[in-house]
C-alpha positions as CSV (number, residue, x, y, z in Angstrom):
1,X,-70.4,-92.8,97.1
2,X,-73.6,-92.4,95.3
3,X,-74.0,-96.3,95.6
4,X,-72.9,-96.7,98.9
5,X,-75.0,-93.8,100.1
6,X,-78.2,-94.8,98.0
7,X,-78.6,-98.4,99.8
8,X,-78.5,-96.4,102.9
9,X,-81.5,-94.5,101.4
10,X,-83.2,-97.8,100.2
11,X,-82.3,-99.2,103.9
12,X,-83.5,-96.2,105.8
13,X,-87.1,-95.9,103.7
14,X,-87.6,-99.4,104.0
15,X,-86.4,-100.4,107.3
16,X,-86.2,-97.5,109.5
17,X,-90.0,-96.9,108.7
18,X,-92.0,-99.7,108.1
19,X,-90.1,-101.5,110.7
20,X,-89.0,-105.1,111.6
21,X,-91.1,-107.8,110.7
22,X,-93.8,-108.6,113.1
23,X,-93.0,-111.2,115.4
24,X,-95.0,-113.5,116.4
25,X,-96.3,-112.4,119.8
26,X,-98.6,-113.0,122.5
27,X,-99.6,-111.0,125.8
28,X,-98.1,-111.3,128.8
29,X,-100.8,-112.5,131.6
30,X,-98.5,-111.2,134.1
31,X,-98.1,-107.8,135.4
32,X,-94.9,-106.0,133.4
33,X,-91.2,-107.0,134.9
34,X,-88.6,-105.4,135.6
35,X,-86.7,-104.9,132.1
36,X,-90.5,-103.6,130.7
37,X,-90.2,-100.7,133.5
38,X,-86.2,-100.0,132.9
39,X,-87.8,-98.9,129.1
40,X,-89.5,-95.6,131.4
41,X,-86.7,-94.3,132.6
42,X,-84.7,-94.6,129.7
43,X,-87.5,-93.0,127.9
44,X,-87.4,-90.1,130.4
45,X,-83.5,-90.2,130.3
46,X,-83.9,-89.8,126.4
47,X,-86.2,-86.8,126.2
48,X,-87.9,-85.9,129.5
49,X,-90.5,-83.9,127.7
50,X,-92.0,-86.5,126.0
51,X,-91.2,-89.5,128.3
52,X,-92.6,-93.2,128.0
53,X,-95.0,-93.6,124.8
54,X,-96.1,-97.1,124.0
55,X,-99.6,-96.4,122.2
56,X,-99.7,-100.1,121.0
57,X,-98.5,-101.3,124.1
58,X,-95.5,-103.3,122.3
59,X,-93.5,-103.4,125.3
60,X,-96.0,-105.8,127.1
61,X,-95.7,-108.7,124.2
62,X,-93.6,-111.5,124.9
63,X,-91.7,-111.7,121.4
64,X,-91.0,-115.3,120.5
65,X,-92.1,-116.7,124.0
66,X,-88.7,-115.8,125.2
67,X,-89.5,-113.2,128.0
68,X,-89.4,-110.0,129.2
69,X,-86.0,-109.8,128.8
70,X,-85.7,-110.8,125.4
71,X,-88.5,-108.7,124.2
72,X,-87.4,-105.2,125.3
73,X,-83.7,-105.9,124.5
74,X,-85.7,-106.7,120.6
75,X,-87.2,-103.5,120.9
76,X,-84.2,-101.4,121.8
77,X,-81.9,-103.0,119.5
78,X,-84.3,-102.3,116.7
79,X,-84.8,-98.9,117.2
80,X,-80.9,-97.8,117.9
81,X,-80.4,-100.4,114.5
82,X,-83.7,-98.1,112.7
83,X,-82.3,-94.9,113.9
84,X,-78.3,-95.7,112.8
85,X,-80.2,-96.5,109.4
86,X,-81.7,-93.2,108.8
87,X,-79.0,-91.1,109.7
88,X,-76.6,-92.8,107.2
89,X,-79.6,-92.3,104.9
90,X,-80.6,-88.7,105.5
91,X,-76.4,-88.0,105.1
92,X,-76.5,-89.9,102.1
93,X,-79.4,-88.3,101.0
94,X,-77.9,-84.6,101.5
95,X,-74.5,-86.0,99.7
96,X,-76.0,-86.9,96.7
97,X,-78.5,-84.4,95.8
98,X,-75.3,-81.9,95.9
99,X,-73.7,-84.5,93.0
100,X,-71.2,-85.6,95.0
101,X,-70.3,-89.3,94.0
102,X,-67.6,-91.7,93.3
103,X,-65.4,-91.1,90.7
104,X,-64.9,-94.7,89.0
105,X,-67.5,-96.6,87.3
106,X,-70.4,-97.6,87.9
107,X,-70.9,-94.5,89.3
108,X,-69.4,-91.7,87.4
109,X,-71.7,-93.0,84.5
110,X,-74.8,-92.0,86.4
111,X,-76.4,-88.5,84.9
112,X,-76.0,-85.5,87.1
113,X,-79.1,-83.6,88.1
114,X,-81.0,-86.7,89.6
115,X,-82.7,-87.5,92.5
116,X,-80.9,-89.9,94.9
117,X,-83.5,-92.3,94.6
118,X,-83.5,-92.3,90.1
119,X,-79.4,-92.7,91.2
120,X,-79.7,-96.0,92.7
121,X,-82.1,-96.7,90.0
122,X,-79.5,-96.0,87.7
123,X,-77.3,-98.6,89.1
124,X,-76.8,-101.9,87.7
125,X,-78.4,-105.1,89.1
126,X,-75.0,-106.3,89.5
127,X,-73.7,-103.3,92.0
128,X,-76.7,-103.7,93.3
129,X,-76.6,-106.9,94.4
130,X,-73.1,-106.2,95.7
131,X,-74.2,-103.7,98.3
132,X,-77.2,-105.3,99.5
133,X,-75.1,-108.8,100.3
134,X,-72.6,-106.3,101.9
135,X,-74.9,-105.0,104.1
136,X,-76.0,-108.9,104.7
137,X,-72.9,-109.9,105.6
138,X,-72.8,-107.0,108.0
139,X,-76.1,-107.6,109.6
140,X,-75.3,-111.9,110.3
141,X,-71.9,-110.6,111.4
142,X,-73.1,-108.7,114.0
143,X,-76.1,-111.1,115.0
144,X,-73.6,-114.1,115.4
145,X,-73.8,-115.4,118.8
146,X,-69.9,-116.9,118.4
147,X,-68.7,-113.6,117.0
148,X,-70.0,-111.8,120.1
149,X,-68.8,-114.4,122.3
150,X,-65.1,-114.0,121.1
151,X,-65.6,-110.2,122.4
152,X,-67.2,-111.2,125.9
153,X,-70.6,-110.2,124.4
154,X,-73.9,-111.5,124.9
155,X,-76.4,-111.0,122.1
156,X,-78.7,-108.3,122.6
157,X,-81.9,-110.5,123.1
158,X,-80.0,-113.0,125.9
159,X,-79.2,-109.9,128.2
160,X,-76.4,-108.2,125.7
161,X,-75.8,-104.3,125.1
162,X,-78.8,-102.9,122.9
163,X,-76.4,-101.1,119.7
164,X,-73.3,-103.2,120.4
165,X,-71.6,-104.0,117.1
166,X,-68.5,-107.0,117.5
167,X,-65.0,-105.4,115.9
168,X,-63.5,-107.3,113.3
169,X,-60.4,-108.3,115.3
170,X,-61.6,-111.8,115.1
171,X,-61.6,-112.2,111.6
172,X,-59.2,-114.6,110.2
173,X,-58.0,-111.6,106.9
174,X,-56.8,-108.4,108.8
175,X,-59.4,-105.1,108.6
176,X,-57.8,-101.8,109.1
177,X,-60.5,-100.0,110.5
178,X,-63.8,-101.2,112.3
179,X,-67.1,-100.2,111.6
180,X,-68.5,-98.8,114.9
181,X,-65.5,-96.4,116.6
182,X,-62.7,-96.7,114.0
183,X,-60.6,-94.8,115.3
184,X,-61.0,-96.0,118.7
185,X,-61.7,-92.4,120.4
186,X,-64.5,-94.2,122.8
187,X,-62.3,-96.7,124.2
188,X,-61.7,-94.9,127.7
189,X,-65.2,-93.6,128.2
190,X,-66.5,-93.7,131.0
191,X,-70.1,-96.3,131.2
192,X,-72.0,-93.2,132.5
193,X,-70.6,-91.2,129.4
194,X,-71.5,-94.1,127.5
195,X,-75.0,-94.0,128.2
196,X,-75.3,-90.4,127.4
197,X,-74.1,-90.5,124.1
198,X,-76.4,-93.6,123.5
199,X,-79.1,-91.4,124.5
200,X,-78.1,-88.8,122.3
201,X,-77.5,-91.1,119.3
202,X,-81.0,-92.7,119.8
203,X,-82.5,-89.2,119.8
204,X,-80.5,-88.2,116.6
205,X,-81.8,-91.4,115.0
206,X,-85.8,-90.5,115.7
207,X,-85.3,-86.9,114.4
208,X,-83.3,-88.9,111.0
209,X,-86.2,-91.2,110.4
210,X,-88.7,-88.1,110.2
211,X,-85.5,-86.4,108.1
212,X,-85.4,-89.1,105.7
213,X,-89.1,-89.3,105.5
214,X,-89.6,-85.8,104.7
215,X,-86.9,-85.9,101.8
216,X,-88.9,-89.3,100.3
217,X,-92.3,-87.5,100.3
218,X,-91.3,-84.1,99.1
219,X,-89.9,-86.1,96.0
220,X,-92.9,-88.0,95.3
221,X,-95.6,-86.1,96.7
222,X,-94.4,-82.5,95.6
223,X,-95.7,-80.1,98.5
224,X,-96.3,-82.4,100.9
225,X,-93.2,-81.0,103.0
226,X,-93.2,-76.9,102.1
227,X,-89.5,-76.6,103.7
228,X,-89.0,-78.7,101.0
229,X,-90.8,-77.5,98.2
230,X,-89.7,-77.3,94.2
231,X,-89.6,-73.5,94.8
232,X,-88.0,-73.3,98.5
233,X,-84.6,-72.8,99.7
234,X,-84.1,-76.5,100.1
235,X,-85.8,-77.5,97.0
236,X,-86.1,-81.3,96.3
237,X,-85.9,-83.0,92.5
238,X,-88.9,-85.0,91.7
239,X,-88.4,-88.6,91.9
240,X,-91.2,-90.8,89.6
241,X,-90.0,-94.0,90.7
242,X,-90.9,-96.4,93.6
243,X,-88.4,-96.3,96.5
244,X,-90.4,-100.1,97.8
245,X,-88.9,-101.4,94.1
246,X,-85.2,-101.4,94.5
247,X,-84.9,-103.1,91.1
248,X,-88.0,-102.3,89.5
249,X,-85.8,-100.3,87.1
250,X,-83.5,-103.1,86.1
251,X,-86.2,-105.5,84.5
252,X,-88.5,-103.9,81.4
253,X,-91.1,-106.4,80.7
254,X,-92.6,-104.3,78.2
């Protein structure tokens, strides 16, 4: 668990934070459509306190030249995507600062008493390597226009459903269990019910990125979070390393 919970650590601080890569964008001359304005009232339906905020007016660039459309389904997708990533993190996070981990190598052999972070670092390039082209595979999977097509899908920037995720029923070797609703308990939800838990999940996922931020900077930057101090209830271990160098400790150049 350690390793499969530490990429999701590496993933969350580096993706759910600094964010997807900047596309290239211009702005639109025209006044906002219709899919631009759907983004306030889901922002209102999300938290009602706090409403529509777009400081750097992202919602008005035309990502790609491909439209309104495209654009906002871009900017939902990567913020459900962002949000799923912290909370898997945060979790993660919690799991292995309490020392729970796998019990077969590589990952029994990984000293107790570390940070989550010095765990991964721990690892070896090899296992590494493993879980990141995992996670790949998972990420193309769920990007692949025939895949979602198989399921009556559309992808997410050609007017398909922000968060959807395919099943893995159209895979040629059999998998037990698939990765979004395994066990199949959302399968007679109502649409309406739907929405709200996609609400819900997308609020969990904001409150996760500023979870797994807080756990990041109370281990480098000691005091920086007091909940989280050395000396608190909720103490954090130090971490010297650099979470932006996921195998900075597997080369020694000097």
């Amino acid at each position: 668990m350690k390793a499969a919970v530490s990429v999701s650590l590496l993933l969350g601080s580096a993706e759910a934070f600094s964010g997807v890569a900047a596309p290239a964008a211009v702005r639109v001359a025209q006044p906002q459509m219709a899919e631009s304005e759907l983004l306030k009232t889901i922002a209102k339906e999300q938290n009602p306190q706090i409403g529509y905020w777009d400081p750097m007016n992202v919602a008005e660039l035309d990502f790609w030249g491909q439209g309104d459309e495209a654009t906002v389904g871009f900017l939902r997708q990567a913020e459900i995507k962002h949000g799923r990533v912290a909370m898997a993190a945060t979790v993660g996070y919690m799991v292995q600062a309490m020392g729970v981990h796998f019990p077969w190598a590589p990952f029994n052999a990984i000293p107790s008493g570390l940070n989550p972070a010095a765990q991964w670092d721990a690892l070896p390039e090899a296992a590494k390597w493993q879980i990141i082209g995992f996670i790949g595979f998972l990420e193309i999977y769920s990007e692949h226009s025939f895949i979602l097509e198989k399921e009556g899908q559309k992808h997410y920037m050609k007017g398909g459903k922000p968060g959807y995720f395919p099943t893995f029923n159209t895979m040629v070797h059999p998998v037990p269990l698939n990765l979004f609703d395994p066990f199949g308990t959302s399968k007679n939800m109502s649409p309406e019910k739907r929405a709200e838990r996609l609400n819900m999940e997308v609020n969990n996922g904001r409150l996760a990125q500023i979870g797994i931020m807080s756990f990041l900077s109370a281990a480098v930057v000691p005091g920086s979070v007091p909940a989280l101090s050395n000396t608190g209830p909720f103490a954090t271990i130090p971490y010297t390393g650099n979470v932006m160098a996921p195998f900075e400790a597997n080369f020694h150049f000097f």
